[in-house]
C-alpha positions in Angstrom: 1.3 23.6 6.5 -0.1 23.6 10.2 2.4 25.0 12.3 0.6 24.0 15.9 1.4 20.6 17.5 -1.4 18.1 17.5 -2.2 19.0 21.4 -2.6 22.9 21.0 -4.2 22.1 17.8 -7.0 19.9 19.8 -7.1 22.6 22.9 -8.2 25.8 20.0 -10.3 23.9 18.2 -12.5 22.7 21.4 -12.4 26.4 22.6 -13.9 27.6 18.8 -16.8 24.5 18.9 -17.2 25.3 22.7 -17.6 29.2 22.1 -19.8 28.1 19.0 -22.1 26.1 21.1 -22.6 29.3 23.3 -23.7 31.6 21.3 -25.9 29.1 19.3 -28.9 30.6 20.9 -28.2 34.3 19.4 -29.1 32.9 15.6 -31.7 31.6 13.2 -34.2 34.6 14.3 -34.7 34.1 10.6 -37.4 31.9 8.9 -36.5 28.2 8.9 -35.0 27.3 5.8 -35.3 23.6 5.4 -33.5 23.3 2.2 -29.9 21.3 2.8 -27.0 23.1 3.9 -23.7 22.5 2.4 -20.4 24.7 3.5 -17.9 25.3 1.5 -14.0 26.4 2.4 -13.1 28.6 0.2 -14.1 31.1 -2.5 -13.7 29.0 -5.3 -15.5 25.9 -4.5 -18.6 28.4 -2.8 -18.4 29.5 -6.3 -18.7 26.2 -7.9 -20.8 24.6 -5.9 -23.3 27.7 -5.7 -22.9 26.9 -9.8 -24.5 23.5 -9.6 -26.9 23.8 -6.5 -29.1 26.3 -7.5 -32.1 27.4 -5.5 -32.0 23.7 -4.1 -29.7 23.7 -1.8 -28.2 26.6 0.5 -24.2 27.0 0.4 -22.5 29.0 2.8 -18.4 29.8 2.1 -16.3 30.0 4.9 -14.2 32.2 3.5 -14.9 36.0 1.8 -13.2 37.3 -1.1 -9.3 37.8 -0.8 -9.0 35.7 2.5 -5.8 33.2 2.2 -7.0 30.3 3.2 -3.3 29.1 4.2 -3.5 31.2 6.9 -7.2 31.8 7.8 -8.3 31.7 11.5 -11.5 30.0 11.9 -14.3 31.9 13.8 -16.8 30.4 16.2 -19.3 31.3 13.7 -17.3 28.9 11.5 -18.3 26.0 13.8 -21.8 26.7 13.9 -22.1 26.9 10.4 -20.2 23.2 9.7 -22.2 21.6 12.7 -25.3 22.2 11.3 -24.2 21.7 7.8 -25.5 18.5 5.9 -22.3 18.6 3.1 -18.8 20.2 3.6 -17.2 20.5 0.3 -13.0 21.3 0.9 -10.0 21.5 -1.0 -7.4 19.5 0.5 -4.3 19.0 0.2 -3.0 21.1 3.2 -4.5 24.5 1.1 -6.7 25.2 4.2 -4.2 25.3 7.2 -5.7 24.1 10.4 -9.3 25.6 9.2 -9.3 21.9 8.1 -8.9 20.1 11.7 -12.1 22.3 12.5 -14.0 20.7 9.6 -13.1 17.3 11.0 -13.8 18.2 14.6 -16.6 20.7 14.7 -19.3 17.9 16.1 -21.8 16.3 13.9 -21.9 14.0 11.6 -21.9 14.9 7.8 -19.9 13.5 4.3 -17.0 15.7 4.0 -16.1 15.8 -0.2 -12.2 16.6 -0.2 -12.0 17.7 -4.1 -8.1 18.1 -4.1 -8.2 13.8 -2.9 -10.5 12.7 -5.6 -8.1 13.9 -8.2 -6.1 11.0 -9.4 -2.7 11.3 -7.9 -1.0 10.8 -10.7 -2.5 14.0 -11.7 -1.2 16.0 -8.4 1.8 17.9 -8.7 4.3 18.3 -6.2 6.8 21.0 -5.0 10.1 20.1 -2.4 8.0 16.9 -1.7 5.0 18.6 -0.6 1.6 18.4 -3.0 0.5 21.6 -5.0 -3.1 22.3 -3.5 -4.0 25.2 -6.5 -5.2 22.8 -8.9 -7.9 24.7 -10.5 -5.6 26.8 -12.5 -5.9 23.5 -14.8 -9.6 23.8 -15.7 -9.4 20.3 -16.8 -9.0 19.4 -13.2 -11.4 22.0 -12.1 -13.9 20.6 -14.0 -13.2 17.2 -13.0 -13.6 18.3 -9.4 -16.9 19.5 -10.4 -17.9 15.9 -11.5 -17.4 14.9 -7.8 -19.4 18.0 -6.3 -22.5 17.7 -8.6 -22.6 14.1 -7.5 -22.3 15.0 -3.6 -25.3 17.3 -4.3 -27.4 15.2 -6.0 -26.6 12.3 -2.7 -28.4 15.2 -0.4 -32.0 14.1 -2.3 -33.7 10.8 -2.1 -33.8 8.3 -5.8 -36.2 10.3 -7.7 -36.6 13.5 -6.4 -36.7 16.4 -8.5 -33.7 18.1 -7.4 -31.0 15.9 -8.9 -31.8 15.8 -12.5 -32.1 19.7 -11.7 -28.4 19.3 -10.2 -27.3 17.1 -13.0 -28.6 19.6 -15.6 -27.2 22.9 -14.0 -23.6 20.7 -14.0 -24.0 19.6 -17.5 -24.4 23.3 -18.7 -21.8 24.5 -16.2 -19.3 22.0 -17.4 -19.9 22.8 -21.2 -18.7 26.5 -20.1 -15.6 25.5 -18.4 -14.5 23.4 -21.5 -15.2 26.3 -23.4 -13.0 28.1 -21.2 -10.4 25.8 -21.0 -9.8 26.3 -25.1 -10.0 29.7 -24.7 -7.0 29.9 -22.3 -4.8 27.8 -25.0 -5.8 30.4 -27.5 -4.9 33.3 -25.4 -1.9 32.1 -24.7 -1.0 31.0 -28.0 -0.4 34.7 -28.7 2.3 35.3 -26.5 6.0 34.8 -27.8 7.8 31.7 -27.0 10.6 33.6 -25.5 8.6 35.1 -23.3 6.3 32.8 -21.9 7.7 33.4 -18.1 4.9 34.0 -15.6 6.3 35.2 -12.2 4.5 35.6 -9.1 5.1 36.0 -5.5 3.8 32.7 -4.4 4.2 29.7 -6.4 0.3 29.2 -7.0 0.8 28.8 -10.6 2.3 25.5 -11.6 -0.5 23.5 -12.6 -1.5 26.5 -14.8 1.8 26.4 -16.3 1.7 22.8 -16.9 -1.5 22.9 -18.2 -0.9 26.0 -20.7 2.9 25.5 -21.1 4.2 28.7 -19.6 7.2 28.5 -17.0 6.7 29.5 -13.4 8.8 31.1 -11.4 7.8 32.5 -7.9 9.7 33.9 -4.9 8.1 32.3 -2.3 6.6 28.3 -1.9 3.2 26.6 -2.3 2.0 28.5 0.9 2.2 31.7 2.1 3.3 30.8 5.3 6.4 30.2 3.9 8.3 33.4 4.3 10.6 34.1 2.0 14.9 35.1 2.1 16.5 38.0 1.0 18.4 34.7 -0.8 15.1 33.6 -2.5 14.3 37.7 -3.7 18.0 37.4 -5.1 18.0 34.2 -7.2 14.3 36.0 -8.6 15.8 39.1 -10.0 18.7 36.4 -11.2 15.7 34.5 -13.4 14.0 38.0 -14.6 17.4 39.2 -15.7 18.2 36.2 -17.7 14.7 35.1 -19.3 14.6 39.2 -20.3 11.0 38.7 -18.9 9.1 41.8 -19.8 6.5 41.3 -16.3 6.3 40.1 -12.8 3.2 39.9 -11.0 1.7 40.8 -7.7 -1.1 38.8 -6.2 -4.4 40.2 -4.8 -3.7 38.0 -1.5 0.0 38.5 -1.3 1.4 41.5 0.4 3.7 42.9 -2.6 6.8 44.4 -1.1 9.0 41.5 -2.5 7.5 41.3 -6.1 8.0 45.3 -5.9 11.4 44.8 -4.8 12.5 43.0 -8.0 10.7 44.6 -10.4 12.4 47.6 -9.0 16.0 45.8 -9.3 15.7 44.4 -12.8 13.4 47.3 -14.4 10.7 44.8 -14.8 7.2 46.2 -15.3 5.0 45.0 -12.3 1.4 43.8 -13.2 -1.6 42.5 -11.5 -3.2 41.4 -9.7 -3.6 38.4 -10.7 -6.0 36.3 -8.4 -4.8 33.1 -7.0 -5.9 31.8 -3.6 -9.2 33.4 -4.2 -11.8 35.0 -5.7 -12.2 38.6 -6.1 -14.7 40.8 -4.7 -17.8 41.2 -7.0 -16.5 44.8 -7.8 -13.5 43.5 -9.3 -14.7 41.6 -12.3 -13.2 38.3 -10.7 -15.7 37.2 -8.6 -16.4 33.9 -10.1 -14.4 31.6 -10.8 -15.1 31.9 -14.7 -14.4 35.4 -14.1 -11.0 35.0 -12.4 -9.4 32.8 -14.8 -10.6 35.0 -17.4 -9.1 38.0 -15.4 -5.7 36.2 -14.7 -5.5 35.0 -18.5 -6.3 38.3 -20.3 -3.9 40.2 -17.8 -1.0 37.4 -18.6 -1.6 37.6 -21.6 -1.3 41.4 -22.5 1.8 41.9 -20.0 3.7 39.0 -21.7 3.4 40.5 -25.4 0.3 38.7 -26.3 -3.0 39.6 -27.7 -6.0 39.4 -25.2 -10.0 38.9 -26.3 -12.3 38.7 -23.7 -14.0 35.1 -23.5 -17.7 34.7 -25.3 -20.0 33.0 -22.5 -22.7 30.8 -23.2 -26.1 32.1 -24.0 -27.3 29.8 -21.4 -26.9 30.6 -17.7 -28.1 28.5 -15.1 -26.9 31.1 -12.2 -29.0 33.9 -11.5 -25.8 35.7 -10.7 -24.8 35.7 -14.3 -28.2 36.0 -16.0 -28.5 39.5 -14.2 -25.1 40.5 -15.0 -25.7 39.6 -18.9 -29.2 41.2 -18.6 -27.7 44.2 -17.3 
């Protein structure tokens, strides 16, 4: 999904590194924090990984809440941040544009955890040849990502040391709520009518949480939002609403929604949303974790295709302070 040929490429990314290396001297006037840094691309995986590191080990996301990371344009500040960073913990899969040559090129030396290429591939989906990236829309697959990033952690801390079986604990829990979660998708969608179990986006995001949850996906434009879509591809979607009778389409909280508008104008449809695909939400929304988002997305789904939404029951246990406040609040 990068655009830039390999020389231009090589030519911005010295220039953000070099402009990073500059400034270097304008930061940390705060206290030293010694603890291990790990940087994470985008909202989800800060959000997972902030999940099982606890107080142990500082993560820093690259990316704030609604940013696309197809099309995201790395900062200097971006550089600095992976340089110094001790663990990079990315998608894969093309998901992160050229954000990702700057991961591989931002100087250092650090392990670089690419969730999306731990998956087996036999387990990747693929679209017009090209791999799906937005596999955790299948929290089975999210939560086998999650195997991979505890163990990352746990590799920043020496045989022994405290910290892991802290890791390996917080994951444990963590992991308990996501298969939790998981059922509670299949039963939320178990409510809605056969007929109409059409989801319809603007950007085809969706497929691995139609696969995993049996709905069809329909969307108007491809796997990234780069890909701009044809008055040919808006007609064929009013086309497919018309003939599944499908009661919704949806707009996406990091698409622009003129052509989702479009057809629901066209074909009467009603228009909900957002639903939250490419990342998190801010913390006003109620979709700021990545619990909450697929919680969000599922009970919105859910009501807008004829179904009958509950809100999901979280553990009693938290292990992130985050939560604890919120269900002490």
């Amino acid at each position: 999904m990068m655009t830039l040929n390999s020389h231009v490429l090589r030519m911005l990314l010295a220039s953000i590194v070099a402009l990073a290396l500059q400034s270097g001297c304008e930061r940390d006037t705060a206290p030293l924090d010694e603890r291990p840094l790990v940087v994470a691309t985008t909202t989800m995986l800060e959000d997972l990984t902030r999940e099982l590191a606890g107080e142990d080990v500082r993560v820093v996301g690259l990316l704030s809440a609604g940013a696309d990371p197809h099309i995201y344009q790395p900062r200097p500040a971006d550089a600095r941040q992976i340089a110094g960073s001790d663990l990079v913990v990315m998608n894969g899969l093309l998901l992160e544009g050229w954000m990702e040559g700057l991961v591989r090129h931002a100087g250092g030396e650090r392990p670089i955890l690419v969730v999306g290429e731990s998956l087996e591939t036999e387990r990747l989906m693929s679209v017009d040849g090209a791999v799906d990236p937005h596999f955790w829309f299948d929290v089975a697959l999210w939560r086998e990502g999650g195997e991979d990033v505890a163990q990352a952690l746990q590799e920043l801390f020496e045989e022994g040391d405290a910290r892991r079986a802290a890791i390996a604990s917080r994951h444990a829990d963590y992991d308990a709520e996501l298969e939790a979660l998981d059922a509670w998708v299949r039963t939320q969608l178990a409510t809605v009518p056969r007929e109409q179990r059409v989801l319809i986006t603007s950007h085809d995001a969706f497929g691995y949480f139609g696969r995993a949850y049996e709905l069809d996906v329909e969307a108007i434009q491809g796997l990234s939002t780069e890909q701009e879509a044809s008055q040919r591809d808006v007609i064929n979607m009013i086309e497919v609403v018309r003939k599944r009778n499908a009661p919704a389409v949806f707009m996406e909280s990091s698409v622009a929604p003129g052509l989702i508008e479009q057809v629901a104008r066209e074909t009467g449809a009603r228009i909900s949303g957002p639903l939250y695909s490419d990342s998190l939400g801010p913390e006003q929304s109620g979709a700021h974790t990545y619990v909450k988002m697929v919680e969000s997305n599922v009970r919105l789904i859910t009501g807008a295709l004829g179904g009958n939404p509950e809100a999901f029951k979280r553990r009693a246990k938290r292990t992130s302070s985050k939560d604890a406040r919120e269900d002490g609040a």
